[in-house]
SEKOLKE-331761 format. One line per 2 residues: number of its first residue (from 0); for each residue x negated, y negated, z negated of N, C-alpha, C. Coordinates in nm, 4 decimals. Atoms other than C-alpha are relative to their C-alpha. Layout:
BEGIN
NUM	X,Y,Z,X,Y,Z,X,Y,Z  ...
END
This chain:
BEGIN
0	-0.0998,0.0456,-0.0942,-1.4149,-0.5761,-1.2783,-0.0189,0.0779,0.1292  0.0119,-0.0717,-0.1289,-1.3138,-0.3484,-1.0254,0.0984,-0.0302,0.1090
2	-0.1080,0.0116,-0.0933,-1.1218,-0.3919,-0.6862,0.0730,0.0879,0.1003  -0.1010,-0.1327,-0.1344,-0.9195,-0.1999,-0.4294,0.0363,-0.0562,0.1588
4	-0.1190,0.0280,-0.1347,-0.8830,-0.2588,-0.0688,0.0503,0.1175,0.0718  -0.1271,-0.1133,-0.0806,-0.6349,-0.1049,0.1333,0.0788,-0.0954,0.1119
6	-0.1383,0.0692,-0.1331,-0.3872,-0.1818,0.4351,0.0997,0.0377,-0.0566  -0.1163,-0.0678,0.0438,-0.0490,-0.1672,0.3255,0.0970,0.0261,0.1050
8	-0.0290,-0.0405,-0.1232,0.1488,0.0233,0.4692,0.2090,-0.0470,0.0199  -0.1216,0.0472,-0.0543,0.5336,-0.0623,0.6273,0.0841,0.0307,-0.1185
10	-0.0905,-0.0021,0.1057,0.8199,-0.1308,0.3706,0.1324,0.1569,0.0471  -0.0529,-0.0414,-0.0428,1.1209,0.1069,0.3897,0.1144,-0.0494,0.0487
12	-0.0546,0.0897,-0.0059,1.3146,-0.1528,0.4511,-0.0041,-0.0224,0.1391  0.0317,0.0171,-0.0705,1.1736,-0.1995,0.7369,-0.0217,0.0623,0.1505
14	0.0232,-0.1205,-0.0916,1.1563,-0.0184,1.1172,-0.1157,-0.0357,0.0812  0.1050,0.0740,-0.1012,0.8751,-0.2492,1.2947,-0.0788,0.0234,-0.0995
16	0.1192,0.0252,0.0633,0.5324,-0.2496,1.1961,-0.0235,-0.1511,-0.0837  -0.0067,0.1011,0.0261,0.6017,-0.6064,1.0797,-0.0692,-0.0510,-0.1594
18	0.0573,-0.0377,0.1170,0.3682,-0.7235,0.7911,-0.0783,0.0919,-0.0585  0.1084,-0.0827,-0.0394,0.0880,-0.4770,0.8765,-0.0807,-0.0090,0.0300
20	0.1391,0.0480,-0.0977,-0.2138,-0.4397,0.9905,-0.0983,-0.0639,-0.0638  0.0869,0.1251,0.0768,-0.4228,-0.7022,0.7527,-0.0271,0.1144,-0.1060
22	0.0225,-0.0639,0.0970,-0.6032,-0.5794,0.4520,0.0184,-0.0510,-0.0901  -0.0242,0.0446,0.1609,-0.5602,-0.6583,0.0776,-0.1020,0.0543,-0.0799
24	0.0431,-0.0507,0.1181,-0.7829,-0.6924,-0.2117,0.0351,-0.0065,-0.0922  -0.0622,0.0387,0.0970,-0.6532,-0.6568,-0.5141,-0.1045,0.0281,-0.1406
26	0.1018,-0.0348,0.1166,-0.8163,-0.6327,-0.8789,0.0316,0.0642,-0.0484  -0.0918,-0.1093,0.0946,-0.7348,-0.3706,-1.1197,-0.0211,-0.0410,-0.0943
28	0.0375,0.0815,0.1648,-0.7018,-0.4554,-1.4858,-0.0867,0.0218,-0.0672  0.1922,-0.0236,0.0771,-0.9762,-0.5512,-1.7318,0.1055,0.0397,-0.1587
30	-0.0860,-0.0264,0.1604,-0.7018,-0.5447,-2.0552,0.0903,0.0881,0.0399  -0.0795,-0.0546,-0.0268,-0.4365,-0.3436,-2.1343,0.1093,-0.0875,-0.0576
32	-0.1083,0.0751,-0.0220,-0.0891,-0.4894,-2.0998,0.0337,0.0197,-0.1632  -0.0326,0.0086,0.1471,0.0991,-0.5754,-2.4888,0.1469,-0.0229,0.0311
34	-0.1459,0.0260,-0.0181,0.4399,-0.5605,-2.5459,0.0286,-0.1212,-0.1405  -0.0179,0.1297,0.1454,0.5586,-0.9075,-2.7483,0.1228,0.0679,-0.0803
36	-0.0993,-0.0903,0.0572,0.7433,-0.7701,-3.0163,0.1080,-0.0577,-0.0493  -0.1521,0.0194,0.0201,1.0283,-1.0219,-3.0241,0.0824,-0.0202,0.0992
38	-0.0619,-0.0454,-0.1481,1.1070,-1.0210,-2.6658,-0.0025,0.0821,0.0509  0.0332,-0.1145,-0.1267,0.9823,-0.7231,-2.5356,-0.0562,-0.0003,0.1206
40	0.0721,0.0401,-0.1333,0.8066,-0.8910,-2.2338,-0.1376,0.1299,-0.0491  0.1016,0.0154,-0.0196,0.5044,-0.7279,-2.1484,-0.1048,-0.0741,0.0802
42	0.0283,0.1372,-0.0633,0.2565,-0.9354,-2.0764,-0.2222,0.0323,-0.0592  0.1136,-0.0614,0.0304,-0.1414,-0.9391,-2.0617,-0.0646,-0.1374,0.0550
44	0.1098,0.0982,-0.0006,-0.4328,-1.1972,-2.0628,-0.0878,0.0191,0.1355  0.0729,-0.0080,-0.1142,-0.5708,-1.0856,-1.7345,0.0871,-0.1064,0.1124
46	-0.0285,0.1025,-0.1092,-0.5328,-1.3510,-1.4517,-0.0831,0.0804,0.1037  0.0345,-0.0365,-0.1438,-0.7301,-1.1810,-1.2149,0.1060,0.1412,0.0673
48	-0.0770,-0.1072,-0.0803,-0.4891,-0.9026,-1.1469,0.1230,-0.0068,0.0525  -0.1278,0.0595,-0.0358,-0.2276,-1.1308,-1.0543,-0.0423,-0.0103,0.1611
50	0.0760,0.0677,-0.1675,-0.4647,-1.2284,-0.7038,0.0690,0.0941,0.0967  0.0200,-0.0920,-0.0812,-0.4207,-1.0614,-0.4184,-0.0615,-0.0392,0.1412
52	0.0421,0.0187,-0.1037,-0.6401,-1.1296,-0.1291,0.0471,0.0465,0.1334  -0.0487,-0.0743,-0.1090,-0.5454,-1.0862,0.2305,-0.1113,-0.0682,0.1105
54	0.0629,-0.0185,-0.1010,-0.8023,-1.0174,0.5088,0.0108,0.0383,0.1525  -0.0658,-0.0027,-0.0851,-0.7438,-1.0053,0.8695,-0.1028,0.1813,0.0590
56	0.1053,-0.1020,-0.0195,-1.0230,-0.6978,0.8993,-0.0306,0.0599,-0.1653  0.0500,-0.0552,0.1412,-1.1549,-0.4424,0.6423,-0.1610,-0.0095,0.0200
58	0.1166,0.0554,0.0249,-1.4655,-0.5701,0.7333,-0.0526,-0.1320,-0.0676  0.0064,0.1939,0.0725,-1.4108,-0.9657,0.5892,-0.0001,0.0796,-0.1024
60	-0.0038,-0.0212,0.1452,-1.2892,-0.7727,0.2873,-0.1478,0.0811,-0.0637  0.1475,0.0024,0.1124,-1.6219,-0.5979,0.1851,-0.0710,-0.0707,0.0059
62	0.1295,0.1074,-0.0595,-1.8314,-0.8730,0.3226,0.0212,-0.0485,-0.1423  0.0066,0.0555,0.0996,-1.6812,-1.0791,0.0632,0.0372,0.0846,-0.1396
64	0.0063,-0.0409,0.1422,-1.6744,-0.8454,-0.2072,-0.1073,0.0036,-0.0615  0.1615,0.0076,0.0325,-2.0353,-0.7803,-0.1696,-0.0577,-0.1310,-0.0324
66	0.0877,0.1185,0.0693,-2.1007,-1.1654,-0.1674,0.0172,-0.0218,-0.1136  -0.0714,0.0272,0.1314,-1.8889,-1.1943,-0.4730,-0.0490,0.0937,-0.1028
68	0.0686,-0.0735,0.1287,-2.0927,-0.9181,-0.6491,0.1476,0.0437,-0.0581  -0.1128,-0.0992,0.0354,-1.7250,-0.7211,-0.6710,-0.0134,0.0979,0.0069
70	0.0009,-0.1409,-0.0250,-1.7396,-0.3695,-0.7066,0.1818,0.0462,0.0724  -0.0804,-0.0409,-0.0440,-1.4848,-0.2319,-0.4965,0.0113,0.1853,0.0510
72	0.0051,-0.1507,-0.0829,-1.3418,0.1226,-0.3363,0.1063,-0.0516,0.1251  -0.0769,0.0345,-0.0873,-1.1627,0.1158,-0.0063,0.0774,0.1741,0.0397
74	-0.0915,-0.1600,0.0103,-0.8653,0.3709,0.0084,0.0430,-0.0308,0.1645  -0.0183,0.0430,-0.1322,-0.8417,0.4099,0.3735,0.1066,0.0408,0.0975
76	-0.1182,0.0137,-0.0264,-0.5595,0.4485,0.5799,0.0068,0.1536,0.0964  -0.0441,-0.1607,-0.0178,-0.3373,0.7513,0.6279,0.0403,0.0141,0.1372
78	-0.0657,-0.0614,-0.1431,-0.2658,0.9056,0.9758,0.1599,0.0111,0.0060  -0.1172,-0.0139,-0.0257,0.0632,0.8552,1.0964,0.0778,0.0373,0.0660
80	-0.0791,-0.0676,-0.1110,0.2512,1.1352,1.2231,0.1070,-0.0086,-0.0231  -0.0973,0.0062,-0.0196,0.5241,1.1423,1.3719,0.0444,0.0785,0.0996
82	-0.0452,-0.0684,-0.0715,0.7689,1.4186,1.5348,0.1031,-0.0543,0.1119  -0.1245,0.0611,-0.1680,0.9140,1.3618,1.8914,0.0817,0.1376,0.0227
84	-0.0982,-0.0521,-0.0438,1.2073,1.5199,1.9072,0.1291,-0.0990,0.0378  -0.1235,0.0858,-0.0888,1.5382,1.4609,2.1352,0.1244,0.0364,-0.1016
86	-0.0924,-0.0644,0.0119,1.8503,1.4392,2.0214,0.1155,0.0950,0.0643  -0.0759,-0.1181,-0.0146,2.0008,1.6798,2.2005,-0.0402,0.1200,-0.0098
88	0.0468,-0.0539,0.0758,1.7986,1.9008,2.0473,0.0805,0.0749,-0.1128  -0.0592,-0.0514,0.0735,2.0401,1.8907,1.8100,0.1507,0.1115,0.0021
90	-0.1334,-0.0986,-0.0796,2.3308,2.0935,2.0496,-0.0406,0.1201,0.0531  -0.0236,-0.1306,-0.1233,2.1673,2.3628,2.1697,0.0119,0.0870,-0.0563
92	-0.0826,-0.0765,-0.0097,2.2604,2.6832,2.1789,-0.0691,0.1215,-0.1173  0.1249,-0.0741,0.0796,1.9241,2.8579,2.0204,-0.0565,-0.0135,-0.0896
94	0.0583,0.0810,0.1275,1.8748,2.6519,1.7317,-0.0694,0.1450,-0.0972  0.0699,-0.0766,0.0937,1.6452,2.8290,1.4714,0.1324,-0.0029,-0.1346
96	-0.1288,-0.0047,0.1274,1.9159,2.6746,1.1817,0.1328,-0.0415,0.0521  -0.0766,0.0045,-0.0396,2.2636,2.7300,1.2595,0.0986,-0.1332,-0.0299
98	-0.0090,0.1290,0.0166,2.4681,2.4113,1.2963,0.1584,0.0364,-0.1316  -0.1071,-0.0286,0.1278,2.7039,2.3851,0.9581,0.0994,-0.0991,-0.0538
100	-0.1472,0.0814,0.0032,2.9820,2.1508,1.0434,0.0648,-0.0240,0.1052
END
């Protein structure tokens, strides 16, 4: 039984950081998923990979992984750039790509 924390990161849905920030542990599967072969559901005997923990620090989350004797990895969070540009930027006169409408 292995786990994963991570921060997740902003929906696209979304333009605020809203629902950020906190960490998540989640489990990864111990079976592999079965397809029922008169419905077609798939569907799998694991209950722990349904969980998902949420931590207010990525420090609560290994604390308690370690008490819990969880093996975990922590995928850690990506730099988020972002270009500042103006829009009027988009009128001038010197543009590198010529404007095509």
């Amino acid at each position: 039984m292995s786990a994963r924390i991570y921060s997740p990161a902003k929906t696209a849905m979304q333009s605020g950081k809203a629902k950020t920030g906190h960490w998540v542990l989640e489990f990864g599967p111990e079976q592999r998923r079965k397809i029922d072969p008169l419905m077609g559901y798939t569907s799998s005997g694991d209950m722990k990979s349904q969980l998902r923990l949420t931590f207010e620090t990525l420090e609560e989350a290994v604390a308690y992984a370690k008490r819990e004797g969880i093996a975990y990895r922590v995928q850690e969070l990506k730099e988020e750039r972002r270009r500042q540009i103006s829009y009027s930027d988009n009128f001038r006169y010197d543009r590198k790509t010529p404007w095509t409408h």
